[in-house]
Each structure stands twice: as C-alpha cells, then as structure tokens.
N, CA, C and O of each residue as an XYZ file, in Angstrom:
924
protein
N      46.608    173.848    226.119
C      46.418    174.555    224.853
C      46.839    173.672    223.691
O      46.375    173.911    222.576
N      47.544    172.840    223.844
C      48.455    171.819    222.522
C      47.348    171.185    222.444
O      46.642    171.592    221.521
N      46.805    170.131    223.205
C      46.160    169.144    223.485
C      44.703    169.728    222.420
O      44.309    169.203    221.379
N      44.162    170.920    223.096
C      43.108    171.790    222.374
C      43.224    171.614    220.786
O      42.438    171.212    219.928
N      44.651    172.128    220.762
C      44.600    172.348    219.407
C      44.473    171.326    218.990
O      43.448    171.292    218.309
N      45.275    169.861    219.033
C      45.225    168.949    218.362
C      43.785    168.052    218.421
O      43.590    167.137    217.621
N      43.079    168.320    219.171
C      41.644    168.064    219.235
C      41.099    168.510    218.211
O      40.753    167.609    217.446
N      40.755    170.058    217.687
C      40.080    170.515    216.857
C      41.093    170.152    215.680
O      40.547    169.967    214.593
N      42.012    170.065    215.706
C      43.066    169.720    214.032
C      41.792    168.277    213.800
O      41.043    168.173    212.829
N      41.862    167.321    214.976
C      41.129    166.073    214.270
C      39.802    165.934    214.425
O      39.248    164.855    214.215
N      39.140    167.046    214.821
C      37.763    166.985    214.715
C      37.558    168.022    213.231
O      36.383    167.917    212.879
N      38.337    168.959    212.293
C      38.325    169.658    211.368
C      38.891    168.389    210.219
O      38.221    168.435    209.188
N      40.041    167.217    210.197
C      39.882    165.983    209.501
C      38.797    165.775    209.563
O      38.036    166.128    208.662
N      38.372    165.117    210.678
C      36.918    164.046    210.935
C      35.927    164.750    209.839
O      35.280    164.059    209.052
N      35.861    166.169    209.847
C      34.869    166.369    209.662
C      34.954    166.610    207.982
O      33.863    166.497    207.422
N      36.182    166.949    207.053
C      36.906    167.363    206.176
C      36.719    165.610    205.706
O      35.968    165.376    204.759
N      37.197    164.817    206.180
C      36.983    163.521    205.529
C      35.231    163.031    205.315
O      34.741    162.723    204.228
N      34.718    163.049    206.233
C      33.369    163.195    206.184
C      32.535    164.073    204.677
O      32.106    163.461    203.699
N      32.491    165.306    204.826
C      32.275    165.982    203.738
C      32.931    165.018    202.381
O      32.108    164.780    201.496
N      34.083    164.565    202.216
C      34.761    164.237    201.196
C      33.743    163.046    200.623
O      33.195    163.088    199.521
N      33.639    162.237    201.365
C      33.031    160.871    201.334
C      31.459    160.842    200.829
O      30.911    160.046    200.066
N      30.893    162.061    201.566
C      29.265    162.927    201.021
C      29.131    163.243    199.808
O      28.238    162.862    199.050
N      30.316    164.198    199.494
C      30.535    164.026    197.881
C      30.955    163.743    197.153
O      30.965    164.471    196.161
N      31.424    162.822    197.142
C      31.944    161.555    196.205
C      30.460    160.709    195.982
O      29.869    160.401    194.948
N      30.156    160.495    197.330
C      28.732    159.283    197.038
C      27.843    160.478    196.028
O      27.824    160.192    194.830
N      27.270    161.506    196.352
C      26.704    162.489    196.010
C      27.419    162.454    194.174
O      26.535    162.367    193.322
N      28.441    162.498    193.796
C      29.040    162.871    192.620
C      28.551    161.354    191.739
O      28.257    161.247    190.548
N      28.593    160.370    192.724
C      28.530    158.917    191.995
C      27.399    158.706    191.676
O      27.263    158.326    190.513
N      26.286    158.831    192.418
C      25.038    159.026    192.272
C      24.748    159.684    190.947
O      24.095    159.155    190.048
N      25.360    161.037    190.899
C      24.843    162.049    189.995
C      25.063    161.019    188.517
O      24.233    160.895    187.616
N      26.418    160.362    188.597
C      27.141    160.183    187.060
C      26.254    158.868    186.875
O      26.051    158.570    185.698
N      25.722    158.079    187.787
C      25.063    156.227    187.483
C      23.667    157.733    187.209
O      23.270    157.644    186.047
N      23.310    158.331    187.587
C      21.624    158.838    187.123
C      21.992    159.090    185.886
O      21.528    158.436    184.953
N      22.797    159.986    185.726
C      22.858    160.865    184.333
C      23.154    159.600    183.120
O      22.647    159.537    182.000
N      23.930    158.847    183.615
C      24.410    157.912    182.492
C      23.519    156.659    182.280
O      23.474    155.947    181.276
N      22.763    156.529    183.532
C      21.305    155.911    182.734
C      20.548    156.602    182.090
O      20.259    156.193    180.966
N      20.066    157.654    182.481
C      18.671    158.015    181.792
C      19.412    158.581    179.913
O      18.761    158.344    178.896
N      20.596    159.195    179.878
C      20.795    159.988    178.955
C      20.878    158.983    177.831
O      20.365    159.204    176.734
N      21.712    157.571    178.204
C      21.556    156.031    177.335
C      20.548    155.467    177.088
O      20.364    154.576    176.259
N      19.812    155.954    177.804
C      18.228    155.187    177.547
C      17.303    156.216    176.465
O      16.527    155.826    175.594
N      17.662    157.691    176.830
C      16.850    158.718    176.290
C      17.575    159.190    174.987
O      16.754    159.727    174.244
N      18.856    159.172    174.451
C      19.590    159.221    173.357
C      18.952    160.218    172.797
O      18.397    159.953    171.731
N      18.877    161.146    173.146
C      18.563    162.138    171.809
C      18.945    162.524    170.897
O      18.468    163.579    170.479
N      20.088    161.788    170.087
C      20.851    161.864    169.351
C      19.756    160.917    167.979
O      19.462    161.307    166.850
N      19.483    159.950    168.501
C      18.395    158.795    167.823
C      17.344    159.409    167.774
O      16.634    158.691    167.070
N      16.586    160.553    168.154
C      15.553    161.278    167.617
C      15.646    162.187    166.737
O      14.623    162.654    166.235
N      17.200    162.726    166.288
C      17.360    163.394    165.135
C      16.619    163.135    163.561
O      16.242    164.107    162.905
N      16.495    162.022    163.158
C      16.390    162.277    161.844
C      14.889    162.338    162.026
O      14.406    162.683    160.948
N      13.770    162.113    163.109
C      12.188    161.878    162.991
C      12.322    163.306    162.964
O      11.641    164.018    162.225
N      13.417    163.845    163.966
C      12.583    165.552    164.094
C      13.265    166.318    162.857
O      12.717    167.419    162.916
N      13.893    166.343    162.088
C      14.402    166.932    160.761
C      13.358    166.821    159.908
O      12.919    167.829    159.355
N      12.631    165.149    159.608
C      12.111    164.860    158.752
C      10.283    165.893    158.939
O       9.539    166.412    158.106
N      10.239    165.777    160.246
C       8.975    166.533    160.975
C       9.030    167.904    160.634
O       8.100    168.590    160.208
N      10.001    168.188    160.818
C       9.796    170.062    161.123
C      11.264    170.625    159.366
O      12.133    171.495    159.305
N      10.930    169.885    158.649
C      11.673    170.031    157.383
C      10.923    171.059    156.519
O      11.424    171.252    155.411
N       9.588    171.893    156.886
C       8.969    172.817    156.238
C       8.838    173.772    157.301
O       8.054    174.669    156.990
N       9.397    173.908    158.596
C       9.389    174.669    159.641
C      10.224    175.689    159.384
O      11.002    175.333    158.499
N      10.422    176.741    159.722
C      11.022    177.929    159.636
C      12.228    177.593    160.863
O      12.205    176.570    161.547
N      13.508    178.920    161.005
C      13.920    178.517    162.039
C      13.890    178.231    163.792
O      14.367    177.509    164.668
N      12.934    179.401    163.554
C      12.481    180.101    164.554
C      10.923    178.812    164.981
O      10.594    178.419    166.101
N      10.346    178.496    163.766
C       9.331    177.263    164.540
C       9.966    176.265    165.083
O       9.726    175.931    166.244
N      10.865    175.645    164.328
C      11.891    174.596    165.024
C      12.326    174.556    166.167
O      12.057    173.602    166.897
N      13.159    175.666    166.608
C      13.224    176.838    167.683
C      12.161    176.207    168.487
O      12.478    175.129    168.988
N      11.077    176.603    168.700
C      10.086    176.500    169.607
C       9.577    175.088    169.547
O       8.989    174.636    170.529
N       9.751    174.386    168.514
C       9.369    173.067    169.150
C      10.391    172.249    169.299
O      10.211    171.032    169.280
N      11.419    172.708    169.440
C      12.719    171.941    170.382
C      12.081    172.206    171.509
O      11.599    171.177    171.982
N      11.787    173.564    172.412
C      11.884    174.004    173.290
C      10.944    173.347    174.256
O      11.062    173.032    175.440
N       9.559    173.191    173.008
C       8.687    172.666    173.754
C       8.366    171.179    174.014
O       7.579    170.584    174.750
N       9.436    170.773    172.977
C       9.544    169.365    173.366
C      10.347    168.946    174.561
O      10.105    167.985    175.291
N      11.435    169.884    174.669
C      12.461    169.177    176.611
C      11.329    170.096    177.531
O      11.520    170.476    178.686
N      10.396    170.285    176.901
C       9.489    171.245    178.965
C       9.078    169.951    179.201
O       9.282    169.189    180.146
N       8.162    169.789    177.673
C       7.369    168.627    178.141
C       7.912    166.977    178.304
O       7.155    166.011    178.408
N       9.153    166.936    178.299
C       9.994    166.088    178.466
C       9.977    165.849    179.493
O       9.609    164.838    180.092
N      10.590    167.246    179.976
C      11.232    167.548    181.659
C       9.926    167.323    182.363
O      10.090    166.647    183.379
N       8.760    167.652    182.159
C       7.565    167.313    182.978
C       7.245    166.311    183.217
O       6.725    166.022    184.295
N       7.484    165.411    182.189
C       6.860    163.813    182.260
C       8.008    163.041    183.381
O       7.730    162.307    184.329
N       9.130    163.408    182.988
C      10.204    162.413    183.693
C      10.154    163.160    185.436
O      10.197    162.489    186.467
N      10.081    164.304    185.384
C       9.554    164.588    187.047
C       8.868    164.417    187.796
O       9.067    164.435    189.011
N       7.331    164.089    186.892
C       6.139    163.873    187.356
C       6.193    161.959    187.846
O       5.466    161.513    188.733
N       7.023    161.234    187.186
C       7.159    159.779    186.647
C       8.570    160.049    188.515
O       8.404    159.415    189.557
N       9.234    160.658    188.385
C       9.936    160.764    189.295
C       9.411    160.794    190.388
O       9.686    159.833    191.106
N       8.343    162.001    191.050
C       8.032    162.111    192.246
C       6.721    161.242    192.538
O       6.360    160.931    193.673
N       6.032    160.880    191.311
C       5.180    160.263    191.828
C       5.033    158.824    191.411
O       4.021    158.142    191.248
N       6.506    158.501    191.263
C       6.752    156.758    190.816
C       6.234    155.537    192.247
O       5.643    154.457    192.249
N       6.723    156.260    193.136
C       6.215    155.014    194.659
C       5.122    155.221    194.564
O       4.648    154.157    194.167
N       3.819    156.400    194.737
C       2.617    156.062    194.498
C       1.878    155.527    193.811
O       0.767    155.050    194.041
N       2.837    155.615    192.371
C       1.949    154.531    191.097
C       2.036    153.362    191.459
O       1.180    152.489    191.313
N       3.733    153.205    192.270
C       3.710    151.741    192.711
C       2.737    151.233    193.428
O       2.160    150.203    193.079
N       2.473    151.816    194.388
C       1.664    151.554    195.516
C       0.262    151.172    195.240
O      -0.429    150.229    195.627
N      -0.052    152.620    194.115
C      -1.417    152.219    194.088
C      -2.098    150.898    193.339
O      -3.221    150.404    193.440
N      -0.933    150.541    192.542
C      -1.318    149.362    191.453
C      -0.620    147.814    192.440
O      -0.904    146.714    191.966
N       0.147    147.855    193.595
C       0.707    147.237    194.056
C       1.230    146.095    193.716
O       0.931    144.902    193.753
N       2.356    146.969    193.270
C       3.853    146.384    192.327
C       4.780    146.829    193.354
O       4.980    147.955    193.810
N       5.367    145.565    193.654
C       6.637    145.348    194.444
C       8.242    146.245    193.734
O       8.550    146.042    192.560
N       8.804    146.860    194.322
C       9.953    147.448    194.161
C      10.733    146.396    193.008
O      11.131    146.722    191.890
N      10.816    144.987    193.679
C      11.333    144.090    192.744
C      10.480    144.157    191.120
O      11.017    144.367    190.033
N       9.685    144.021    191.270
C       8.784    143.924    190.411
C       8.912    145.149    189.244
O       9.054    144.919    188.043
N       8.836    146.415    189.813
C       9.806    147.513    188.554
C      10.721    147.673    188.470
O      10.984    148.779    187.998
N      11.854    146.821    188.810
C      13.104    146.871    188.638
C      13.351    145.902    187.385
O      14.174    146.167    186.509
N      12.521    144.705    187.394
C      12.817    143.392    186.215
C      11.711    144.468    185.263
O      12.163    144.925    184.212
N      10.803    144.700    185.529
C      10.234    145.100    184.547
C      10.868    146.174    183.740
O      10.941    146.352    182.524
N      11.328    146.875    184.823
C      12.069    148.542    183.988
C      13.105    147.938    182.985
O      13.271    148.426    181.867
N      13.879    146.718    183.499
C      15.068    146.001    182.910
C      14.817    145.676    181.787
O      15.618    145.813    180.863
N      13.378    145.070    181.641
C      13.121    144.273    180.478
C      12.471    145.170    179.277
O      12.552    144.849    178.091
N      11.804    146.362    179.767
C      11.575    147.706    178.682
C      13.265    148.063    178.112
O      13.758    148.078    176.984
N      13.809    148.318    179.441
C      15.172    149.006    178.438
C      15.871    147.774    177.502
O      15.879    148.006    176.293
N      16.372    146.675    177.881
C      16.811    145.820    177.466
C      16.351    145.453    176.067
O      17.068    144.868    175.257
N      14.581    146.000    175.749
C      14.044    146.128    174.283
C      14.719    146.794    173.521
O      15.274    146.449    172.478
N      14.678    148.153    174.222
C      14.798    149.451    173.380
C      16.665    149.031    173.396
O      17.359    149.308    172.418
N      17.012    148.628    174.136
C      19.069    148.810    173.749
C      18.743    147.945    172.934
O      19.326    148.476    171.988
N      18.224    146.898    172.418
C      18.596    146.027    171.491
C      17.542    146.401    170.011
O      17.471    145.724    168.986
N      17.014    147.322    170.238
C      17.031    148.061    169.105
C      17.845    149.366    168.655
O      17.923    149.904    167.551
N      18.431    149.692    169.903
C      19.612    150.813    169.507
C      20.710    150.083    169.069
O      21.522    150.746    168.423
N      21.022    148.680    169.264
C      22.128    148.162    168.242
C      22.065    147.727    167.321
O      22.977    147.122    166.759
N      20.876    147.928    166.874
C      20.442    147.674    164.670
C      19.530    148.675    164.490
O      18.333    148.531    164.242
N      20.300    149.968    164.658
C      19.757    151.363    164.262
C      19.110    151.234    162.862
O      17.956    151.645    162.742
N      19.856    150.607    161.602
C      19.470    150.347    160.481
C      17.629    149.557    160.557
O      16.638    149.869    159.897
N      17.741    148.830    161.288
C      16.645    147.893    161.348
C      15.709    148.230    162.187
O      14.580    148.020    161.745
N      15.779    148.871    163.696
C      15.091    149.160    164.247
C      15.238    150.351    164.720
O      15.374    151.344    164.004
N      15.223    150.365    166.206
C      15.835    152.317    167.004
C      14.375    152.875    166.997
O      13.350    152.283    166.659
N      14.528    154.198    167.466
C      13.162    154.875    167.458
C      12.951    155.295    166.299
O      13.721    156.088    165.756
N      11.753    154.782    165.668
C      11.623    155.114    164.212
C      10.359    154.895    164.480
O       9.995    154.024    165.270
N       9.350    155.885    163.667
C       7.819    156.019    163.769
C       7.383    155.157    162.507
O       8.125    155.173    161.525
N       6.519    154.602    162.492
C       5.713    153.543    161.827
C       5.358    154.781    160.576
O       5.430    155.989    160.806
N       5.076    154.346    159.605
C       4.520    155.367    158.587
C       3.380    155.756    159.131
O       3.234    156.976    159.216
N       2.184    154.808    159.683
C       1.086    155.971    159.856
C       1.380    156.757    160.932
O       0.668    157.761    160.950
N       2.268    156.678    161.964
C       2.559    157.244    162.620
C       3.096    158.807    162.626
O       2.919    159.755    163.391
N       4.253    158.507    160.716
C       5.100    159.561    161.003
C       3.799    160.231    159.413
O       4.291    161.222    158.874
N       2.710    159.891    158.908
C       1.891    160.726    158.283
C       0.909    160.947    159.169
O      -0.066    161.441    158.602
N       0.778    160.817    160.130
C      -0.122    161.552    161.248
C       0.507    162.797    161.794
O       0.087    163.944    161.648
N       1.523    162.424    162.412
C       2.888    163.667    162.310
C       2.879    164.896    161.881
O       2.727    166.014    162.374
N       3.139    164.299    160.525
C       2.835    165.302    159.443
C       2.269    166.098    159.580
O       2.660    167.265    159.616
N       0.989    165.638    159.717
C      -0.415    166.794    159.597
C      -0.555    167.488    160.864
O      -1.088    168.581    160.676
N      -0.213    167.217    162.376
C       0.044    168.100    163.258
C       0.614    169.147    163.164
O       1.711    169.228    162.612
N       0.068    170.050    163.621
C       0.645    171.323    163.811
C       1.619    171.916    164.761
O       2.326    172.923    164.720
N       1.385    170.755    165.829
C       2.374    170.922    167.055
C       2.713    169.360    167.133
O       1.841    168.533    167.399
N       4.177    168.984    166.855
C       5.076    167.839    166.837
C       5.640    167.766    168.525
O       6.267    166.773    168.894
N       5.379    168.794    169.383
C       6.565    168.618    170.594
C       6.085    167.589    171.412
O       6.886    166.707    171.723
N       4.505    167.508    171.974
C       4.802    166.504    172.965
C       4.326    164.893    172.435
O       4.640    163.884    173.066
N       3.507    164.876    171.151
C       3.714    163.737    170.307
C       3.625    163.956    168.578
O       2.833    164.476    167.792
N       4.700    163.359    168.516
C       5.559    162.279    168.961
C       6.913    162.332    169.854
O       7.389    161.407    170.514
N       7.438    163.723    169.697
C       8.747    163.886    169.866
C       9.293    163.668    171.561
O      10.243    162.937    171.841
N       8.395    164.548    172.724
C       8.681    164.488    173.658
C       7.912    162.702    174.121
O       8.710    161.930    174.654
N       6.663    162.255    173.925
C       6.103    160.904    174.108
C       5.982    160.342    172.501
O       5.501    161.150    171.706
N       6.314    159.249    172.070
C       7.640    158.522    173.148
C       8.969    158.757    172.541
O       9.871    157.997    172.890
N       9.239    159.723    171.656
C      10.944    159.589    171.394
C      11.497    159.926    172.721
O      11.485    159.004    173.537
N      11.872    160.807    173.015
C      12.605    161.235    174.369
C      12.183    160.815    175.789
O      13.154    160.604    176.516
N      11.060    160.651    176.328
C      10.894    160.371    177.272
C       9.506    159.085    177.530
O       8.517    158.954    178.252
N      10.145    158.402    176.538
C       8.954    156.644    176.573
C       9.304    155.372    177.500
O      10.423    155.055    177.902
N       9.045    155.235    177.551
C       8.504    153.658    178.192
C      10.241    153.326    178.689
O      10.324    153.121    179.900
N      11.196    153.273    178.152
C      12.619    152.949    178.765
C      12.864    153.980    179.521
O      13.382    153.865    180.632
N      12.419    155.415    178.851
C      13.413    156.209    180.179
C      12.068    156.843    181.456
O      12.282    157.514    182.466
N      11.104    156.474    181.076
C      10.167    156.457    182.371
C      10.826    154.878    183.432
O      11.096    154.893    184.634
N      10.891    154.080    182.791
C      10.970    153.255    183.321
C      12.507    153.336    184.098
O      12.871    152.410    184.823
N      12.974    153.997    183.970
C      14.442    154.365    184.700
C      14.661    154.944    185.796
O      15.427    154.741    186.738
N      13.345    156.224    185.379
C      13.168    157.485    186.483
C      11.924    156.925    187.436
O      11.597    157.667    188.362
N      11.263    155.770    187.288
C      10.658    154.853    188.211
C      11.007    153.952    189.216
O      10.441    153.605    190.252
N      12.496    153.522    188.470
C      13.633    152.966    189.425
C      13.963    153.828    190.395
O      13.805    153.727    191.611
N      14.573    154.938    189.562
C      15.584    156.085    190.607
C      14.554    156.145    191.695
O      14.941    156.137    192.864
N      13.147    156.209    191.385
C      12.304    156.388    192.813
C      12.244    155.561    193.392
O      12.256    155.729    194.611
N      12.140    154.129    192.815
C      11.828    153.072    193.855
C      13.319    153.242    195.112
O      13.230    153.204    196.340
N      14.595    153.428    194.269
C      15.392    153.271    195.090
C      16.103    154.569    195.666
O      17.285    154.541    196.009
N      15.506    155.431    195.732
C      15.811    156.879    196.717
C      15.098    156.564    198.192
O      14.073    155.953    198.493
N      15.866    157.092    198.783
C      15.826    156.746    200.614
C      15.770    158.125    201.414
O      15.609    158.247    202.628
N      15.944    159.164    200.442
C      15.938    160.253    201.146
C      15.761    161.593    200.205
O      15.689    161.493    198.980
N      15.694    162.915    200.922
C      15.652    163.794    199.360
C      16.335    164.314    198.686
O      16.014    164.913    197.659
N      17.754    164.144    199.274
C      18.821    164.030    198.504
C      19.154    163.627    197.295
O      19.749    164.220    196.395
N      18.573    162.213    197.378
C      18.509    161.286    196.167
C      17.637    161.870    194.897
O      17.874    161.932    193.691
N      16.266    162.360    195.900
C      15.596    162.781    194.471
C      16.064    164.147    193.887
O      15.731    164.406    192.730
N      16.983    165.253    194.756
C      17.458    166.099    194.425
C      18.540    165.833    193.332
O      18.494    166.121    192.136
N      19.579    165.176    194.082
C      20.382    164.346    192.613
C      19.652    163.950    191.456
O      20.115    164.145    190.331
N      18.526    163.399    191.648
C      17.717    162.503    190.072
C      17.113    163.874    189.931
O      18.140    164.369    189.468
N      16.363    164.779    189.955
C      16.037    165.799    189.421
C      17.244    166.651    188.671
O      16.997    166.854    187.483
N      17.928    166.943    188.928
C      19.371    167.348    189.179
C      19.897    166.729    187.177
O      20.165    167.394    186.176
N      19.826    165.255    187.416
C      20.490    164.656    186.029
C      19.801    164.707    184.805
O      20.266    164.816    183.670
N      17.784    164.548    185.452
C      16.849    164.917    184.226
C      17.203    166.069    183.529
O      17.145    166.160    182.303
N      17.661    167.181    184.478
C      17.881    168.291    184.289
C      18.731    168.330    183.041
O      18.317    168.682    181.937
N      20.066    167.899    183.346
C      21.186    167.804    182.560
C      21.021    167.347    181.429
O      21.583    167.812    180.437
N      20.004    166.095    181.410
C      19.817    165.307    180.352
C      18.869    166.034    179.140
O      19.015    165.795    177.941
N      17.963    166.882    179.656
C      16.909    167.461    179.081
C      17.891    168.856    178.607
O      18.281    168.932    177.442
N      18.149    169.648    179.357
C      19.113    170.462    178.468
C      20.267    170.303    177.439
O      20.879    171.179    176.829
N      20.411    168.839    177.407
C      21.281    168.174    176.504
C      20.567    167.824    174.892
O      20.886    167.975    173.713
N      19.139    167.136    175.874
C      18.570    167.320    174.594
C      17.822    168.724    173.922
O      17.079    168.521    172.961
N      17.955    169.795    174.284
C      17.416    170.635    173.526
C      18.910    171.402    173.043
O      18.744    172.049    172.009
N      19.822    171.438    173.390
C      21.022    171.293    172.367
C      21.204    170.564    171.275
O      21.855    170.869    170.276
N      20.557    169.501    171.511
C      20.870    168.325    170.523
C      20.031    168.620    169.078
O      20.319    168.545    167.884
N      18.520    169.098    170.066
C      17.844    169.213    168.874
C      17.764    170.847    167.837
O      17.077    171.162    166.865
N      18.602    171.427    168.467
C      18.507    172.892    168.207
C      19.851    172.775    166.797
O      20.222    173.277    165.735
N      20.085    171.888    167.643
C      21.846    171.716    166.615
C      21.960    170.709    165.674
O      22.997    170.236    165.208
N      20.515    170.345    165.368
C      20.343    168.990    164.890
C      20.701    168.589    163.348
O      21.090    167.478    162.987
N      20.356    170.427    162.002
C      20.705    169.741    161.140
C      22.614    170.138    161.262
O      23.248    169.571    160.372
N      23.293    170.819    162.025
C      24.671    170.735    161.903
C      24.901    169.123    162.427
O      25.755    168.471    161.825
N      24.309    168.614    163.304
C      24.767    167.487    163.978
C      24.680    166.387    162.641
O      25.733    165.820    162.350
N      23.554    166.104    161.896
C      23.345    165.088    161.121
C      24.207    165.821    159.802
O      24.154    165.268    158.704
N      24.813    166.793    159.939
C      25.919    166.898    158.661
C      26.915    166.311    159.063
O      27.533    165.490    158.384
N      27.238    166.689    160.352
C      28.823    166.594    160.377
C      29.082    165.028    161.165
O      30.124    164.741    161.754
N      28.358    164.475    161.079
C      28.331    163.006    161.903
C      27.732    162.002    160.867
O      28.151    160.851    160.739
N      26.180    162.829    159.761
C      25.887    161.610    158.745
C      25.550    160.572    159.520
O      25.400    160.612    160.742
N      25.376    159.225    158.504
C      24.306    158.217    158.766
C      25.208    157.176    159.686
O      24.664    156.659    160.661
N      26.368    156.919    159.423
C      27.127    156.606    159.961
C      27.788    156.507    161.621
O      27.591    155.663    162.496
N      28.523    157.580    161.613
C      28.431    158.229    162.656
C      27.227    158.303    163.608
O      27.453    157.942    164.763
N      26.003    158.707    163.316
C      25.449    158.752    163.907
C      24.380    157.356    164.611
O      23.529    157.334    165.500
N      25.055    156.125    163.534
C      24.574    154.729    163.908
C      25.533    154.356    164.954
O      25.032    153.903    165.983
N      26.926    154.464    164.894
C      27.850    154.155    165.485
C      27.184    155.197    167.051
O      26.947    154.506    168.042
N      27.009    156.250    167.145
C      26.643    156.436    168.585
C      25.521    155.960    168.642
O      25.476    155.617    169.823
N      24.333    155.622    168.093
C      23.215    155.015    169.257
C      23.446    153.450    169.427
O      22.942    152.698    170.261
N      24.238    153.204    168.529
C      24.742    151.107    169.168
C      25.629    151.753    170.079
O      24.895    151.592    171.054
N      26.450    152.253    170.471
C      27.214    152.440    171.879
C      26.503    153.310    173.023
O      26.885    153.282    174.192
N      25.476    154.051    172.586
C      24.573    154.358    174.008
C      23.651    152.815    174.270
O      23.537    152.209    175.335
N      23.048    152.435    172.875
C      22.691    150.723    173.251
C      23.135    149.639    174.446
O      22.656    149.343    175.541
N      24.185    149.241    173.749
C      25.188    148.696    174.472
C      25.360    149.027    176.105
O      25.522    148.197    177.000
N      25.270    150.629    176.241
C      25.113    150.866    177.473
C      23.990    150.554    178.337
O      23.886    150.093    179.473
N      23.293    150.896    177.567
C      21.548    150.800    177.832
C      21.323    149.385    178.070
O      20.476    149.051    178.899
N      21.757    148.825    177.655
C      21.778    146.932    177.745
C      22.209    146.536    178.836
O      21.527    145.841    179.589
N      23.810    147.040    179.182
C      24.131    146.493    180.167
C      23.105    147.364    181.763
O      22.918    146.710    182.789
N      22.770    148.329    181.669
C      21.768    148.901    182.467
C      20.663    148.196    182.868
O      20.158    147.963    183.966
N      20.383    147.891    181.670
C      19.414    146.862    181.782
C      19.292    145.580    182.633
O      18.573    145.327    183.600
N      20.365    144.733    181.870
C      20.886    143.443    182.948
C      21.275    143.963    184.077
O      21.537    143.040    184.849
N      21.511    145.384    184.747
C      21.628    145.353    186.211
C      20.654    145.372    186.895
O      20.649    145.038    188.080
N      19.295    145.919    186.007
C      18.024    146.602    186.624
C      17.487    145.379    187.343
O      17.083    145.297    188.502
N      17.590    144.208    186.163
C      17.108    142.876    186.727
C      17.903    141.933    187.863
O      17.354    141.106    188.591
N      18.837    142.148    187.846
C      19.510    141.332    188.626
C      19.024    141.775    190.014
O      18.439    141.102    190.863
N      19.489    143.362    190.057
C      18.777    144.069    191.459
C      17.297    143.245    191.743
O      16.849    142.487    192.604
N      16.953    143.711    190.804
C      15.544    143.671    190.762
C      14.953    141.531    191.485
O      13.936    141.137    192.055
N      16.124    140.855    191.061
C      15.806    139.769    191.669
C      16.568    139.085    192.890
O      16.362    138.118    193.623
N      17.727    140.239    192.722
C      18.092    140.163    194.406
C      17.107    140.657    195.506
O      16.831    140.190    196.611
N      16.754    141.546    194.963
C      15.707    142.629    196.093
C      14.619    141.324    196.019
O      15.446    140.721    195.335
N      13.771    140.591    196.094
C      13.120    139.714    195.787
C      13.259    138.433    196.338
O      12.348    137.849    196.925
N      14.627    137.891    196.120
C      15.027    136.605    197.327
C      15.480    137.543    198.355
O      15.447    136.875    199.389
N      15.813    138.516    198.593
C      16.536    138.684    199.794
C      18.081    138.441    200.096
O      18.657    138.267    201.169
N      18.485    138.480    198.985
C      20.008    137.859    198.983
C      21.074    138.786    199.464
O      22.247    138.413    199.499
C-alpha cells in the first residue's frame, strides 16, 4: 500500500510538472504572437488618419466604423493565417524565403515608426482626398493597409509557416484576437487617447513599438537564413 501510494504521488508530479511545462510553452507562444503582431499593427499610429477621416461623423457612425474596421481586420489576418502555407505553396516560396521577406516588409515599416514626424502610416494626399469622399472608411483605408498591411500580414504568414500543429494556430488566432479587440478600443477611444497623450506622446509610443518591430524584424531574417543553410 506505501509503495502504491508513492507511485501515484510521482506519477500525479510527472504529470503536474508536465502540464506546467505545456503552459508555460503555450503562455510563451501566446506573449512572442501577441507582441509581434500588436508592434507591427500599432493601432495607436492609425489614430490621427481615422480622426481626420471620420471628423464629420457622428458618434454613433464612428462607432460603426471602428467596428467595422477590426471585423474586417480580424478577417484578413485569419484568412492570411490559415491559408498562409497554401499561398506558400502555391506560388512556391520556401519557408526561408517568407521569413527574410516578412523581415524585410517589417524592418520598412519599424523604420518608419521611428520618424513618426517624417514617415509612419500616413496616407498620401490623394489617398487621404479619396478617403474623404468614401462613404465607408473601414476596410480602405483603415482596416487595408493601416491595421492589417503588408507588415502585419507578413507576420501572421510567418506564425503559419512556423506552426507544427493546431495548437499553434489556436494560440495565433487566440493573439489576432487580442490584438484586434485592442484595436477597436483604441479606436473607439481615440479622440480621448489623442487628448490625453497629444503629438508627443503619441510619437514617443510608435518609435518604441518601432524599435520593437525592428528588432522582430532582424529575427525574422536571421531565422529565415538559418532555416535555409541548415544551421
């Protein structure tokens, strides 16, 4: 009976350490997804296009094209998610191959999030008087490409190349999630946010999501040319 017991005491560890280790990897996963895509997708840096856009909007229109800008957000980066290995496939681009590439999109866009003054997501004038005259701002410009363009597709193309199971894509669905409900906070709250933060403030956070986004970047590639020699 001792012997028994102390059997199941270390098969209830074994198994108690096990679980522990599942979610930790599981938790680490979650925080490297969330903290790429949300540095790359900054919705904080789409504030002043969508103020300047919806500045004759009522509250309640604003309202709805926040709303409808994270669906169609959330659609693109899921769709870019589950069906990133087949785009690969079908155009046959090596895993390595969107990893330097994804590197070298974000690595643009962070080094325009660190001269917000000079560059950042900012619409070209004919761009932002085309804008204008739309009647519906959510899925362009605001959702393609402020929120979900060419850097943070190119992120959620990675997360696919390198998911091994469906776990993984459950986690990366999981952070779009987070990220996209972040941004429709962001934008719902947008003219309190650009009061109480100003031009300032609000340069100072997209050069430090930059910065992040940069160094993301230089990892995308490095992977991206390890996976490639084989190293």
């Amino acid at each position: 009976m001792f012997l028994s017991l102390v059997d199941m005491t270390e098969i209830v560890s074994q198994l108690t350490s096990e679980y522990t280790i599942v979610m930790m990897s599981i938790a680490g996963l979650l925080l490297a997804s969330f903290s790429s895509l949300f540095s790359v997708a900054n919705p904080t840096s789409a504030l002043p296009i969508f103020l300047s856009l919806t500045e004759d909007d009522s509250e309640a229109e604003r309202k709805t094209t926040a709303k409808w800008t994270c669906i169609y957000m959330f659609m693109i980066l899921i769709i870019f998610l589950f069906a990133g290995t087949a785009i690969l496939s079908f155009f046959g681009i090596s895993l390595s191959g969107i990893r330097i590439a994804g590197g070298l999109i974000i690595m643009r866009a962070a080094f325009s999030m660190l001269n917000p003054d000079k560059a950042g997501k900012k619409l070209t004038p004919e761009d932002r008087s085309h804008a204008m005259k739309k009647d519906d701002i959510s899925f362009s410009p605001m959702a393609m490409p402020m929120l979900s363009g060419p850097g943070s597709i190119a992120v959620v193309i990675s997360f696919a190349s390198q998911a091994t199971n469906w776990s993984d894509y459950i986690v990366h669905s999981v952070s779009i999630t987070l990220v996209v409900l972040i941004a429709y906070v962001v934008l719902r709250l947008a003219p309190t946010i650009v009061k109480y933060m100003g031009t300032i403030g609000m340069n100072a956070m997209t050069r430090m999501m930059g910065f992040i986004a940069l160094a993301i970047s230089v990892q995308f590639i490095l992977s991206g040319i390890e996976l490639f020699f084989n190293f």
